[in-house]
Each structure stands twice: as C-alpha cells, then as structure tokens.
N, C-alpha and C positions, 0 to 999 in steps of 0.2 A: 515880735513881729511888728513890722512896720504897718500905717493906715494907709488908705488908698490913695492916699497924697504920692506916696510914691511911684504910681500907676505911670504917671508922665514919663519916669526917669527909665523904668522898665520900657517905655513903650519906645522911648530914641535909643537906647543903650544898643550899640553891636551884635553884643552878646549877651546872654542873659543864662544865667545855670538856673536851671531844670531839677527839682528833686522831687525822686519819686521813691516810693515807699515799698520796700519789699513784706511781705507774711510778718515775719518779725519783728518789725515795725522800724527795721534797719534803714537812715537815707540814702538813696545814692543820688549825687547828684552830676548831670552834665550840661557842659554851657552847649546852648541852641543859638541859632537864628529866632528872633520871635518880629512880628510884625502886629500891631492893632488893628484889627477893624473900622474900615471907615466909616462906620455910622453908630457903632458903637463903640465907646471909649472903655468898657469895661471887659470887653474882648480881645485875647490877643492869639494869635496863631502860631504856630509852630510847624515845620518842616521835619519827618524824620523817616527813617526805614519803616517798612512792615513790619520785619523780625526783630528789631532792636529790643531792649530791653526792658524799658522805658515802657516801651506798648504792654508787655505783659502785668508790669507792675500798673499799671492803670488801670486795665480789666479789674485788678483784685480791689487796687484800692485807689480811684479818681484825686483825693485829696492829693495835688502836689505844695512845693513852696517856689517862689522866684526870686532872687535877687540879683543886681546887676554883677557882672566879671565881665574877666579879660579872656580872650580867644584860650588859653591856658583851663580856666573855671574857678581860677582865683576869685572870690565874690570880692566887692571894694560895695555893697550895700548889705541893709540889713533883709531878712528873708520876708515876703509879701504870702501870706495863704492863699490858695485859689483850687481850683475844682478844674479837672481836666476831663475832656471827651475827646474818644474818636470820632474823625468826622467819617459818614459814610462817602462814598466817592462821588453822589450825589450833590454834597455840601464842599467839594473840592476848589471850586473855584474862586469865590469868593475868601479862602486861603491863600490860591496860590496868586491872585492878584493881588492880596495885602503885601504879600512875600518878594511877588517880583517889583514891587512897585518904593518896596526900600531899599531893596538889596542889588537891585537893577543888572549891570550886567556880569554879576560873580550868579546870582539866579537863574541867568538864560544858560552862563556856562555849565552850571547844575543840571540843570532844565535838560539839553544838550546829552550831558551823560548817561542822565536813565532814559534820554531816547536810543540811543544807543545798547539800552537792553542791561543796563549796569545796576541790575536792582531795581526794587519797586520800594516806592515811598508814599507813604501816607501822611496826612493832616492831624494835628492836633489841637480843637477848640480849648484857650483859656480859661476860662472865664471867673475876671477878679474883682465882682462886682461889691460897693460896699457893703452888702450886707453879712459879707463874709468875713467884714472886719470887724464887726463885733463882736461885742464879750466878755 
C-alpha cells in the first residue's frame, strides 16, 4: 500500500479504480469518477448507481482500496487503503459540487441523464485520512 503522499495523485487522476470487498474477502475493483473535497484534502467523493454493486459490498465491508487507471481500470499506481461511506441524500451536495466542479460539462451531461429518469445515483464519501496509513 502506498502513504498518503499519494492522496494528491488520486485526487487530479480521471479516473481512479474503486475496490471493494465481497463476504469472501474477494476484490473487485472499478475505475470511478472521484473528486476531493474542498475543505478537506483527506476526502474524496465518488458518483455511482443505487443498485450497483459496489454499494452492496460496502454495507458489508466499508474497507475499500484506490489506485489511479485508465477509463479501461488498468491501475498505472500502487493501491491507497481508505474507508468508504454512503452518503445520505442530505450530504448530497457537497459531492455533487466536488463532482461537477472537475468533471464540468461530461457531469452536467450525466446530471442531464438521471434527470431524465435514467436511474438513481447515489454518493460515496472517501475518506483516506492518514491515519489509515499506518501500520
């Protein structure tokens, strides 16, 4: 696992593969959208379905890993430990303005879609603070 030095490179990266952890202890991982929090640098956000899969393996076990890839999920870094939450829809915005605000207008055209009724999406808080990098 990489130190939080890496946090910067996760945090401009495109894309960033997501692994999340089934019962088994099996990973799966998929490259995301993630975006940092502007007031905090150890938080990063995530865009994804309700149903997806990802959301179920979370409930079980929060523990994800991140490392930067290619739109593909090819990783080109090493993997970063962090702790994932859903947010409740309360804590929505401050996501989708981290979200829209790097991703700008491929976001609104997203944005756009599930106005359009094409599925519900929910937030997922990061969080890779360093205390999680010790050990």
């Amino acid at each position: 696992m990489q130190s939080a030095s890496a946090l910067p490179a996760l945090s401009r990266a495109r894309y960033v593969s997501l692994t999340t952890f089934r019962r088994s202890g099996e990973p799966v991982s998929t490259p995301v959208w993630i975006a940092p929090d502007e007031h905090d640098s150890g938080t990063l956000y995530v865009l994804t379905m309700v149903g997806a899969g990802k959301i179920k393996r979370i409930r079980n076990n929060s523990s994800v890993e991140l490392a930067t890839c290619d739109i593909r999920g090819r990783t080109s870094g090493l993997p970063v430990a962090a702790v994932a939450r859903i947010l409740p829809p309360s804590e929505h915005n401050t996501a989708d303005h981290a979200l829209t605000k790097k991703y700008g207008l491929q976001k609104r055209t997203l944005d756009l879609y599930h106005y359009l009724g094409k599925g519900r999406r929910t937030y997922l808080e990061i969080e890779t603070s360093a205390d999680l990098h010790r050990g």
